[in-house]
N, C-alpha and C positions, 0 to 999 in steps of 0.2 A: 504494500500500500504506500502510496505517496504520503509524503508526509504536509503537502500543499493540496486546499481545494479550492476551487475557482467556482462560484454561485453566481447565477444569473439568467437570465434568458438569452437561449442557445445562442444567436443569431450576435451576442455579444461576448459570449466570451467558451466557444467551438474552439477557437485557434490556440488555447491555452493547451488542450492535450497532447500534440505533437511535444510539449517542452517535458510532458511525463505528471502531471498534475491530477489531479481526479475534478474531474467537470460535474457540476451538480444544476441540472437545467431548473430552472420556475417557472410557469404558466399560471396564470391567474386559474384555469381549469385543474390544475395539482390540486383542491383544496384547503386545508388548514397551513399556511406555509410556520406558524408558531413548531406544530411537531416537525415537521421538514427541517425544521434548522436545527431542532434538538438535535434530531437523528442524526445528521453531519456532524455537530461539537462533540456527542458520543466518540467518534470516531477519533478523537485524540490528535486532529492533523495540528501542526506546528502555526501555520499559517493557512487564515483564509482568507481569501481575494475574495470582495465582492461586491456586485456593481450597484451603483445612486437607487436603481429602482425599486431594485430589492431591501438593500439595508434603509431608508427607510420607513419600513414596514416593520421593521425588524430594530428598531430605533432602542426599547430596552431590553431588547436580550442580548446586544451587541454592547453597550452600555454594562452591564451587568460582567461582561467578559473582561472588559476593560482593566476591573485591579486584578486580572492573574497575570500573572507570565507569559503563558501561554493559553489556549493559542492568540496567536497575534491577528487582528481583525483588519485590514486594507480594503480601505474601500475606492474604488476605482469608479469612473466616468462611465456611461455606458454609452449608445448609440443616440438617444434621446435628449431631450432637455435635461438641462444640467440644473440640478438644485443646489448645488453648491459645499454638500456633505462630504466629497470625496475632498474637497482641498483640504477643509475644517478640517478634517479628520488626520488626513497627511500634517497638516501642523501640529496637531495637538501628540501623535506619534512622533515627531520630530523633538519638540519639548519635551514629552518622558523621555527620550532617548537622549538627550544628550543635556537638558536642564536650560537651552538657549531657545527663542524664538526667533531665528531665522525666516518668517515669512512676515516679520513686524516690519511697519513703514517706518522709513526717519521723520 
């Protein structure tokens, strides 16, 4: 098993399995997508990619991930309108990682 999953709707993020990752698709017809994500963090992957659409929906279970370790939660842009969660997000990973906020204005 990879130790990287990549969520979202296919059509955004297909291209990640050639790199060896586990692809985990969404469609609004999947149902409950709350057990859907359990199911995946069960799975113990180190890092999950996953795109504005989906996270979020997914806004406190990703939240809730946030003070472990792992897994690490990246949330990435999709094909669509941009809400703006994937930068936030990238920044505020940047600040735990390193204690600076590099995407501050002067």
């Amino acid at each position: 098993m990879a130790s990287i999953a990549v969520l979202g709707e296919e059509r955004n993020i297909l291209g990640f399995e050639p790199f060896g990752a586990d692809v985990h698709f969404f469609s609004e017809g999947d149902g409950e997508i709350d057990n859907w994500f359990k199911t995946i963090v069960k799975k113990q992957y180190k890092l999950i990619i996953i795109t504005e659409t989906v996270a979020v929906k997914l806004k406190q279970q990703i939240d809730a991930l946030w003070e472990k370790e792992v897994p690490v939660v990246f949330t990435i842009r999709g094909l669509g309108e941009s809400t703006g969660i994937a930068s936030e997000r990238l920044r505020r990973l940047v600040i735990k990682a390193i204690g600076a906020d590099l995407f501050k204005e002067s």
